[in-house]
C-alpha positions as CSV (number, residue, x, y, z in Angstrom):
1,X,-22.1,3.1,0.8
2,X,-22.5,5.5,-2.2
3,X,-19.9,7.8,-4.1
4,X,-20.3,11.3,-2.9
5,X,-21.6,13.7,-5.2
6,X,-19.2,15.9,-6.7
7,X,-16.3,14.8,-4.4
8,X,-13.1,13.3,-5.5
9,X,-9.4,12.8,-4.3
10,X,-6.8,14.7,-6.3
11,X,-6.3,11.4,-8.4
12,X,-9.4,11.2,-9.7
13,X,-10.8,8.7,-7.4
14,X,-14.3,9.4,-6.0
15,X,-15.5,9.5,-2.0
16,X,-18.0,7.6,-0.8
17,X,-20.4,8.2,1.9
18,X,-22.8,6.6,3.9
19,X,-25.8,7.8,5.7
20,X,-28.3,6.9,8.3
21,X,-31.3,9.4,8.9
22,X,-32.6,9.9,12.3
23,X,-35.7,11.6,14.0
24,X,-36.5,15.2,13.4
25,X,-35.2,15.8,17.4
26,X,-32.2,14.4,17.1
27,X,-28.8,16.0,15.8
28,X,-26.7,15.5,12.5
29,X,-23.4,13.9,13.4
30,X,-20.3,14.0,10.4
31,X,-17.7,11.3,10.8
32,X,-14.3,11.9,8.8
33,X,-11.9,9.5,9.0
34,X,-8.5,8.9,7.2
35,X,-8.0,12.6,6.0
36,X,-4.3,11.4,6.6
37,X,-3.9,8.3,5.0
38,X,-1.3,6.5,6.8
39,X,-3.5,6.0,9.9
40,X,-5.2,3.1,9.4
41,X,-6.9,2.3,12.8
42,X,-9.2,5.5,12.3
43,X,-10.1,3.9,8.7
44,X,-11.3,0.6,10.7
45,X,-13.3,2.6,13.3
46,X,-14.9,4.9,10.7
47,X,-15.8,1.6,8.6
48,X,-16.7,-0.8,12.1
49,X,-19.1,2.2,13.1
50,X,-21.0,2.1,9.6
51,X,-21.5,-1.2,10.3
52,X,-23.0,-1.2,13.2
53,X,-25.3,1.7,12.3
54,X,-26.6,-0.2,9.5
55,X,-28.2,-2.4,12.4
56,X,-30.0,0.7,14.8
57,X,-32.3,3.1,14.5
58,X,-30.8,5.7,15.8
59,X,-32.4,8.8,17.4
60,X,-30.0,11.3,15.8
61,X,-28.8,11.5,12.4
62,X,-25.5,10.3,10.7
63,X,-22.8,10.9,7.8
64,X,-20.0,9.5,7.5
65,X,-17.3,9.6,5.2
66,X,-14.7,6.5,6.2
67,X,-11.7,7.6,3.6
68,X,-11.3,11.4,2.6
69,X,-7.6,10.6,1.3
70,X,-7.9,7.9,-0.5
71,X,-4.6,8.6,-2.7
72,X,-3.0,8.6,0.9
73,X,-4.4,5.6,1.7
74,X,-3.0,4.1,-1.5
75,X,0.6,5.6,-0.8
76,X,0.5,4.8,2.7
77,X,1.3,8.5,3.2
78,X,0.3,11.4,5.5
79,X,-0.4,13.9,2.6
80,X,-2.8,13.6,-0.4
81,X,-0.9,12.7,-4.0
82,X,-0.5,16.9,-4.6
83,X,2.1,15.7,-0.7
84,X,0.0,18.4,1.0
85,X,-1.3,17.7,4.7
86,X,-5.0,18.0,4.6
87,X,-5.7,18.7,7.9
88,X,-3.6,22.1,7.5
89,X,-5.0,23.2,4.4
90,X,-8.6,24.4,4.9
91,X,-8.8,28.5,4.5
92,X,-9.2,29.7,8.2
93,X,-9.0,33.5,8.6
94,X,-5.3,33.2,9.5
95,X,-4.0,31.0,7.2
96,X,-2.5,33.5,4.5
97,X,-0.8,35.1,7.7
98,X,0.4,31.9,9.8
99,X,-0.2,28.8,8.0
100,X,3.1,28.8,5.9
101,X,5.3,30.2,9.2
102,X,3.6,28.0,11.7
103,X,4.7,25.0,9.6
104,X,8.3,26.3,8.9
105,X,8.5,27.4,12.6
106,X,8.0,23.5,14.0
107,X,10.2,22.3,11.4
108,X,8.7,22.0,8.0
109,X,8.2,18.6,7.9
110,X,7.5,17.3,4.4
111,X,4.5,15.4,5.9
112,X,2.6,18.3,7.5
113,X,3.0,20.4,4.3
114,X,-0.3,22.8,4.2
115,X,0.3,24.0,0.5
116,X,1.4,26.8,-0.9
117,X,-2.8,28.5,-0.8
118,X,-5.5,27.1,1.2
119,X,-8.3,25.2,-0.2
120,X,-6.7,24.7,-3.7
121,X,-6.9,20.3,-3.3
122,X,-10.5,18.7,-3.8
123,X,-10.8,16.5,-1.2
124,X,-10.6,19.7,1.7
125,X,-13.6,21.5,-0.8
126,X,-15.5,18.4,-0.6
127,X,-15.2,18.6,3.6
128,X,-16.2,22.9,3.1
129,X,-19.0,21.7,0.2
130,X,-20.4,19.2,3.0
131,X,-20.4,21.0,5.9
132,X,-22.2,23.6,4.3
133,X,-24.9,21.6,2.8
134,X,-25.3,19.0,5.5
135,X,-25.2,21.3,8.7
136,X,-23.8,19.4,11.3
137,X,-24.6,19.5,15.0
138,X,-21.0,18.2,15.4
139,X,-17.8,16.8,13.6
140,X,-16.0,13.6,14.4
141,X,-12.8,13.5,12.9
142,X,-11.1,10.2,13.8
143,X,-6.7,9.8,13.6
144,X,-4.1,8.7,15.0
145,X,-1.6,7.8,17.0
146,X,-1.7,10.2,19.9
147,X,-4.9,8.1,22.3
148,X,-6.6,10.8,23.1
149,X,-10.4,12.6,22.9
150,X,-9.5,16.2,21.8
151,X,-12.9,18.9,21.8
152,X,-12.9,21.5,20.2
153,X,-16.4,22.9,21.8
154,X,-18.5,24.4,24.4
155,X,-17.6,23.3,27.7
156,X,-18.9,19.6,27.8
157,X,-17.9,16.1,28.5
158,X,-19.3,12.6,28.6
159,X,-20.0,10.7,31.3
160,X,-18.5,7.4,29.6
161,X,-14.6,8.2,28.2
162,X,-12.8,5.6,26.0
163,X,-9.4,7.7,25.9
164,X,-8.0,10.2,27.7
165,X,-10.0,13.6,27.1
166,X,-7.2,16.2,26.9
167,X,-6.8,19.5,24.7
168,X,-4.5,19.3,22.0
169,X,-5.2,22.9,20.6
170,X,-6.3,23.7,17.0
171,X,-3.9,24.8,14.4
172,X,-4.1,27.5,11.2
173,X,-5.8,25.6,8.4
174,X,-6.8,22.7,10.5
175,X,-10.5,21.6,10.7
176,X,-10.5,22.2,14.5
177,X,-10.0,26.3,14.0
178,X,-12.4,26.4,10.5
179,X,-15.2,24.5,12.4
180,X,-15.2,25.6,15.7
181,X,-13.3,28.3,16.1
182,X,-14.7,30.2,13.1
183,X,-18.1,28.9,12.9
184,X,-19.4,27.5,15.6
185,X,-19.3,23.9,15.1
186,X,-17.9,21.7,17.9
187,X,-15.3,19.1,16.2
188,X,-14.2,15.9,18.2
189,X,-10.5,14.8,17.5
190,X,-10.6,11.2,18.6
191,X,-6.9,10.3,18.1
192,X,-6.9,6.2,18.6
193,X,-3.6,4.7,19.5
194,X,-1.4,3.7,16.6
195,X,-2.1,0.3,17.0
196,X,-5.9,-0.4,18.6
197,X,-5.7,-2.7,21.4
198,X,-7.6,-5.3,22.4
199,X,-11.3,-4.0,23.7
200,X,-10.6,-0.8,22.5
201,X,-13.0,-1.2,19.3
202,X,-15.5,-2.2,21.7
203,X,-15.2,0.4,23.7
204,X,-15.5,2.8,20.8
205,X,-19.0,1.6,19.8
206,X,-20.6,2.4,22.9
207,X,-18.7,6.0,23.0
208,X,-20.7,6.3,19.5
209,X,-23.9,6.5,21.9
210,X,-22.1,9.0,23.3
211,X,-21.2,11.7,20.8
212,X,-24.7,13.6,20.7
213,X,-23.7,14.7,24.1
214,X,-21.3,16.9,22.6
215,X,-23.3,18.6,19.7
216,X,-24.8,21.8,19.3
């Protein structure tokens, strides 16, 4: 892996990134993983699929970033160090409008705090500086703990289904509504189960064969 260019957490700490090129036919898949950093299983999927790329030749092309909140991952918290929710802070069309009531209107948790203006914490303008430069065919952002597949996309779904493929809606300043919703860009919430059970990793690497289905 190598650090990301320009990109850092709030701390200081640099991203790092790994990539695996492809043919000219085939698509350009990003993988984000631990944007919250408390969910470790999506960390060891993210990381387990690097791995086994670094074995193929694969037909399409791949990015991956395996830890976008690294300060989380330190704190064993949700949020980034500035305690904002990452996943609620990117600056979809709505979010001056409903970001701040949607939060306060399912409770205001703490954890799923999207910040007081969109954008403002460098690891979301690293995800905006990335997705503009790289292009993808399709996003992959990996969580947990809910067990389910969760497309934001054109009507599609694969033949071979590790989880449960169910709808979980996208949200004002989550990556779901900037990438999809707003531009286009079909995004795959895989939400593993808070613990990964046994086969489950397995099973994950073949749905990696998978995701190109999906893809613009």
């Amino acid at each position: 892996m190598q650090p990301l260019s320009g990109c850092q957490s709030k701390s200081g700490e640099g991203l790092l990134h790994y990539v695996k090129p492809g043919k000219e036919t085939g698509k350009r898949i990003l993988v984000l993983s631990m944007i919250h950093g408390n969910e470790l299983p999506a960390g060891e999927i993210g990381f387990r699929w690097i791995r086994r790329l670094e074995k193929l030749s694969p037909h399409n092309s791949w990015f991956v970033v395996p830890v976008l909140n690294p300060d989380g991952v330190e704190a064993v918290t949700r949020t980034n160090q500035t305690k904002i929710d990452l996943n609620r802070h990117f600056p979809t069309k709505d979010w001056e409008a409903e970001a701040l009531n949607y939060w306060k209107k399912l409770g205001g948790a703490p954890a799923k705090f999207p910040g007081d203006k969109p954008a403002t914490e460098p690891e979301v303008q690293c995800i905006i500086s990335l997705i503009e430069s790289y292009k993808p065919n399709l996003i992959v952002s990996i969580h947990t703990p809910f067990g389910v597949l969760d497309y934001d996309g054109p009507a599609k779904k694969p033949k071979y289904l590790p989880l449960k493929w169910k709808s979980l809606g996208h949200y004002p300043g989550s990556l779901g509504r900037y990438a999809w919703a707003e531009r286009g860009i079909p995004v795959l919430t895989v939400e593993l189960p808070e613990k990964l059970p046994a086969g489950l990793a397995t099973k994950m690497d073949r749905f990696q064969d998978e995701l190109s289905y999906l893809a613009q």
